[in-house]
Kinemage of the C-alpha trace (Angstrom):
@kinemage 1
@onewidth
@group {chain A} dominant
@subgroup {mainchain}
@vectorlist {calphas} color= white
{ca unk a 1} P 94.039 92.308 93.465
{ca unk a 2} L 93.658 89.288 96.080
{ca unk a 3} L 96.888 89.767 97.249
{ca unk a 4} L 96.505 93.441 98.109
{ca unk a 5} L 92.869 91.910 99.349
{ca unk a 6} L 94.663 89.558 101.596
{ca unk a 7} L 97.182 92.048 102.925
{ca unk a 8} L 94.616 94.534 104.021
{ca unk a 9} L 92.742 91.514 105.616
{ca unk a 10} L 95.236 90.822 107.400
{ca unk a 11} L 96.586 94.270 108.750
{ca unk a 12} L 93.009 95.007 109.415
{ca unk a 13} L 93.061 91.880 111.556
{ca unk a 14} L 96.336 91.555 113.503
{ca unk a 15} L 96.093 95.495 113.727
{ca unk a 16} L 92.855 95.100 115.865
{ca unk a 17} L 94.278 92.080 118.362
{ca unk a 18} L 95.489 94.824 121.241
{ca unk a 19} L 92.754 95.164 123.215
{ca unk a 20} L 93.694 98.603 124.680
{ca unk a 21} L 92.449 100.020 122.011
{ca unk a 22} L 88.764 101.948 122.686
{ca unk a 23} L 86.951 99.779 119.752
{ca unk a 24} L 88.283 96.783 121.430
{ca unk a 25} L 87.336 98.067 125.231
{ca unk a 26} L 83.665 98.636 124.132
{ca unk a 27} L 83.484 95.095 122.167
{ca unk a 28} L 84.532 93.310 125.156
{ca unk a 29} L 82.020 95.322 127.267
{ca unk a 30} L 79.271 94.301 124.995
{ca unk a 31} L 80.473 90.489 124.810
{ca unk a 32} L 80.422 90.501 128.856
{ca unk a 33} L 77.097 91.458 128.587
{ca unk a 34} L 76.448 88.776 126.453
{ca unk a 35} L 74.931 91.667 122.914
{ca unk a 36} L 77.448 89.586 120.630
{ca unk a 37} L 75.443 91.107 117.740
{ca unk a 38} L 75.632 94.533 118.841
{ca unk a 39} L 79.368 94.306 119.129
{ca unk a 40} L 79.340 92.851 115.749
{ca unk a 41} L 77.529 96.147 114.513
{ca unk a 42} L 79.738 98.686 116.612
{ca unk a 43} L 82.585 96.277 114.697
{ca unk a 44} L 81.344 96.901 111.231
{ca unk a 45} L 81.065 100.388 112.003
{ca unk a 46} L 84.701 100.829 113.114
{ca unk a 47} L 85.755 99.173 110.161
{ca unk a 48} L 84.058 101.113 107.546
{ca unk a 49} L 85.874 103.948 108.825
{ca unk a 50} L 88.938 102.829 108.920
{ca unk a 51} L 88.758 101.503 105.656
{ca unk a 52} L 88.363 105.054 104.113
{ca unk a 53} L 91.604 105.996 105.953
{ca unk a 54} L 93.107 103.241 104.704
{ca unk a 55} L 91.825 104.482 101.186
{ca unk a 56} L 92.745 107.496 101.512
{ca unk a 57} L 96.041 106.726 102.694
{ca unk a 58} L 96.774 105.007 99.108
{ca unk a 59} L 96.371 108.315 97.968
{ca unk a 60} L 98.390 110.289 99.971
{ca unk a 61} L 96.135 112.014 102.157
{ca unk a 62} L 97.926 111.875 105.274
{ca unk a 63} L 100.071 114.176 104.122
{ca unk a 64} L 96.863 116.547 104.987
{ca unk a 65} L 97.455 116.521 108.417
{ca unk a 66} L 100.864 117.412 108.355
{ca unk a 67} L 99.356 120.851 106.871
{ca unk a 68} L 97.253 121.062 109.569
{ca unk a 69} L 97.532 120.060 112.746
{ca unk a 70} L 94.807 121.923 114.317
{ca unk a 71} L 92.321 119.030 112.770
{ca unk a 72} L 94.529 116.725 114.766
{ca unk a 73} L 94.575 118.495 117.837
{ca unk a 74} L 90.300 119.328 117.523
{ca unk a 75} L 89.247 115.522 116.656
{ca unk a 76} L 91.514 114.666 119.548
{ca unk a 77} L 89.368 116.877 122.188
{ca unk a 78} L 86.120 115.657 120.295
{ca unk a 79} L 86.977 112.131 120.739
{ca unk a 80} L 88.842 112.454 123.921
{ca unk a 81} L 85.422 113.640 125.797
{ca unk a 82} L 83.102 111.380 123.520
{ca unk a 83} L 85.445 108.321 125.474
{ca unk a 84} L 84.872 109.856 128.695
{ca unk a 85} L 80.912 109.882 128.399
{ca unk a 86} L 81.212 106.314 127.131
{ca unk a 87} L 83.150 105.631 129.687
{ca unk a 88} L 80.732 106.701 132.130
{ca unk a 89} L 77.914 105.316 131.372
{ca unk a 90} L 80.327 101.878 131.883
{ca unk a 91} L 81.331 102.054 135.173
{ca unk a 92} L 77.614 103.025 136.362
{ca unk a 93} L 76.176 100.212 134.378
{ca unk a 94} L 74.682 97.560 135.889
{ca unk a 95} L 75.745 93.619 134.550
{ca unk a 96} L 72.347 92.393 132.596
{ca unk a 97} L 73.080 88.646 131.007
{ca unk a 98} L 70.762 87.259 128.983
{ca unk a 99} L 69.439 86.000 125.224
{ca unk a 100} L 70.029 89.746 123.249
{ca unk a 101} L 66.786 91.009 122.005
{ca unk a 102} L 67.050 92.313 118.225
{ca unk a 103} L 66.367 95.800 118.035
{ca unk a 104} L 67.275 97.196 114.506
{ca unk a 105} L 68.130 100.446 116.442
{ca unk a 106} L 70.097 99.528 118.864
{ca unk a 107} L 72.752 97.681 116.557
{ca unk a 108} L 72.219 101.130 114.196
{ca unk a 109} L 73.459 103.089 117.190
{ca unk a 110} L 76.266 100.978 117.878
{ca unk a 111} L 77.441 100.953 114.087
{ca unk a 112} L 76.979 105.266 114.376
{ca unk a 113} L 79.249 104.799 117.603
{ca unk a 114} L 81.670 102.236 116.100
{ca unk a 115} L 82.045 105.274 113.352
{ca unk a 116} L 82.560 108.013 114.929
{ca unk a 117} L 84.635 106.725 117.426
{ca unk a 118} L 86.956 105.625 114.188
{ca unk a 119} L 86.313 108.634 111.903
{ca unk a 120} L 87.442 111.230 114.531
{ca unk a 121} L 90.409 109.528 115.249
{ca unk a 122} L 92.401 110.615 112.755
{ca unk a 123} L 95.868 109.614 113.735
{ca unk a 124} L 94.325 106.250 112.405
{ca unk a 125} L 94.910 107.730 108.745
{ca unk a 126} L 98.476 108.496 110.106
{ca unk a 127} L 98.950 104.950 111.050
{ca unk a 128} L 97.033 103.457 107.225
{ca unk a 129} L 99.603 106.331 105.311
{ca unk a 130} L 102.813 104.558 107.070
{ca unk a 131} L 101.172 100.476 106.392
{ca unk a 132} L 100.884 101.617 102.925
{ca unk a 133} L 104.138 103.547 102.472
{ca unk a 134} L 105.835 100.484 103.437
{ca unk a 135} L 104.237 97.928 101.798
{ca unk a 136} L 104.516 99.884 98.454
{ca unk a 137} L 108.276 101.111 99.710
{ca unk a 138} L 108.959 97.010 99.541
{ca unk a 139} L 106.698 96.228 96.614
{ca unk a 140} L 103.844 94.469 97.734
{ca unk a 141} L 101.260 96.372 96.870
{ca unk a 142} L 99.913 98.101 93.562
{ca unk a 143} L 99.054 101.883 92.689
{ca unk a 144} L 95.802 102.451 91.397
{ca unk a 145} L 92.011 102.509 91.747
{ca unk a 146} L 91.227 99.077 91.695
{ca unk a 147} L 94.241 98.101 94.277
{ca unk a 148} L 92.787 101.139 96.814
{ca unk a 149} L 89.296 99.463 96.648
{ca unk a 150} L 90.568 96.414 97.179
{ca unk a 151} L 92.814 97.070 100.227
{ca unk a 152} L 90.038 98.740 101.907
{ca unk a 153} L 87.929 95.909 101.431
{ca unk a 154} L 90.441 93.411 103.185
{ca unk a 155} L 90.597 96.248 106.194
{ca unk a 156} L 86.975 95.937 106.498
{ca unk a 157} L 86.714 91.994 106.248
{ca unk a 158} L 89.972 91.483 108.486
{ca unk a 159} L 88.923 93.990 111.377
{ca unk a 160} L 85.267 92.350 111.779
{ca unk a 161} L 86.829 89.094 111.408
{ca unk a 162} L 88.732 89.478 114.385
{ca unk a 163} L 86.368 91.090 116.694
{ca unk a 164} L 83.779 88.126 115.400
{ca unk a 165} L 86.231 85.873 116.830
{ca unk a 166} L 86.805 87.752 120.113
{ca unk a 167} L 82.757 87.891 120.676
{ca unk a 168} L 82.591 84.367 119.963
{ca unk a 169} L 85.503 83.148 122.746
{ca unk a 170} L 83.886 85.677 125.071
{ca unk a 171} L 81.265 83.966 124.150
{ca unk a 172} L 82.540 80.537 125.125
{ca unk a 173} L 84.075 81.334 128.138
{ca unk a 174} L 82.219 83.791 130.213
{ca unk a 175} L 80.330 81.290 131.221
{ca unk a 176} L 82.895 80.287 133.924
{ca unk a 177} L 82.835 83.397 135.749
{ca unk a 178} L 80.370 84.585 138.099
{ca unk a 179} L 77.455 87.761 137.437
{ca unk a 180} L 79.740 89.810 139.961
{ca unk a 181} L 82.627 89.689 138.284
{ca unk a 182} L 81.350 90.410 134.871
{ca unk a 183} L 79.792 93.499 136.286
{ca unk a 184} L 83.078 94.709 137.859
{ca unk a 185} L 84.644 93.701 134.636
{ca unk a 186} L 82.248 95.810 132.425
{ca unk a 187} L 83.140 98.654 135.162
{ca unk a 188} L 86.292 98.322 134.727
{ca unk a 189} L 86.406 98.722 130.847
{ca unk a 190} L 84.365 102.079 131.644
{ca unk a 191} L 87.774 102.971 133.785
{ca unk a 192} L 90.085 102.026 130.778
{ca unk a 193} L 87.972 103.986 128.320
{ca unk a 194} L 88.188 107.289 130.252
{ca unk a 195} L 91.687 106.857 130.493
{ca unk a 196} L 92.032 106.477 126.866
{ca unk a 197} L 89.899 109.657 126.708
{ca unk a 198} L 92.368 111.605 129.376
{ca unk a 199} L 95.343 110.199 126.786
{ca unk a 200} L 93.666 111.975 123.969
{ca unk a 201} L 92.681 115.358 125.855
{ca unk a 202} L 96.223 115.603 126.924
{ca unk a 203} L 97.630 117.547 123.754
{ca unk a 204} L 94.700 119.888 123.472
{ca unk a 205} L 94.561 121.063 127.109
{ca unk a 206} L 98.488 121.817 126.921
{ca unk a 207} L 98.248 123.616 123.397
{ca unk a 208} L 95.160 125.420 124.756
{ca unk a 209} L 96.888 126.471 128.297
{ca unk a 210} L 100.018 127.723 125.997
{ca unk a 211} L 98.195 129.898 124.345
């Protein structure tokens, strides 16, 4: 069991080091803005959902959206627009640095958003079904209950791990650049986002204008 712990700690974590990912573009906003706990939260979030794909994808699951693609093609538009909102509200927002205040529902919104953002994506579970196909196609893993649990564990503890250690070398290093350029930089992570969004819309709109 800590092997298949280990592996899934450390697919979770090399599997979240591209930043152009939408997870990773909201983290860095946050750590620019200096709410290193909130980015934790939206973080944890992420990873609990990807960790039930990555369950699920032990058991075969992803063979569900092979069935049917429509759930694809509808959790694409969903989180397509949900991207272009948060994307929004990114390039109009305004650079505030300073010591982050707690507020219990603040980091419960980002952990909702670090969710949903994972759980309607669910070309992740395409992406967990293929990890695990391998790994078990070249014998590193085990069938079963316990090795499922396990593996989804690791996914949790390696994806937070990483983004931990991003917050903490934005952390370090922001420092050196000046208030202006964070903002633009925040701004510009708003840009990326809603491009991501366009990226996922892009299937949807030509299925729908086929029709």
């Amino acid at each position: 069991m800590v092997v298949v712990l280990l592996i899934g700690f450390a697919l979770g974590f090399f599997g979240s080091v591209p930043l152009a990912g939408p997870i990773a573009v909201l983290v860095f906003a946050y750590g620019l803005e200096g709410r290193f706990r909130t980015g934790i939260s939206l973080s944890l979030g992420a990873a609990l959902a990807e960790s039930i794909y990555a369950y699920a994808a032990f058991w075969g699951v992803g063979t569900l959206l092979e069935r049917y693609p429509s759930i694809l093609l509808a959790s694409n538009a969903v989180i397509g627009f949900l991207f272009i909102g948060v994307g929004i509200v990114l390039t109009r927002r305004e650079l505030t640095v300073g010591l982050e205040k707690t507020s219990k529902p603040r980091h419960a919104r980002a952990l909702a958003l670090g969710f949903s953002v994972s759980i309607l994506n669910p070309t992740l579970l395409v992406t967990w079904s293929a990890a695990t196909a391998a790994l078990f196609g070249i014998g590193f893993v085990g069938e079963g209950a316990g090795a499922s649990i396990a593996f989804a564990i690791g996914v949790i503890v390696g994806i937070v791990a990483w983004f931990s250690l991003l917050l903490l070398l934005i952390r370090r290093y922001s420092g050196r650049f000046t208030r202006n350029f964070l903002g633009r930089a925040i701004n510009a992570m708003g840009v990326v986002l809603m491009l991501i969004g366009g990226w996922f819309l892009v299937e949807p709109i030509h299925d729908l204008v086929a029709l």
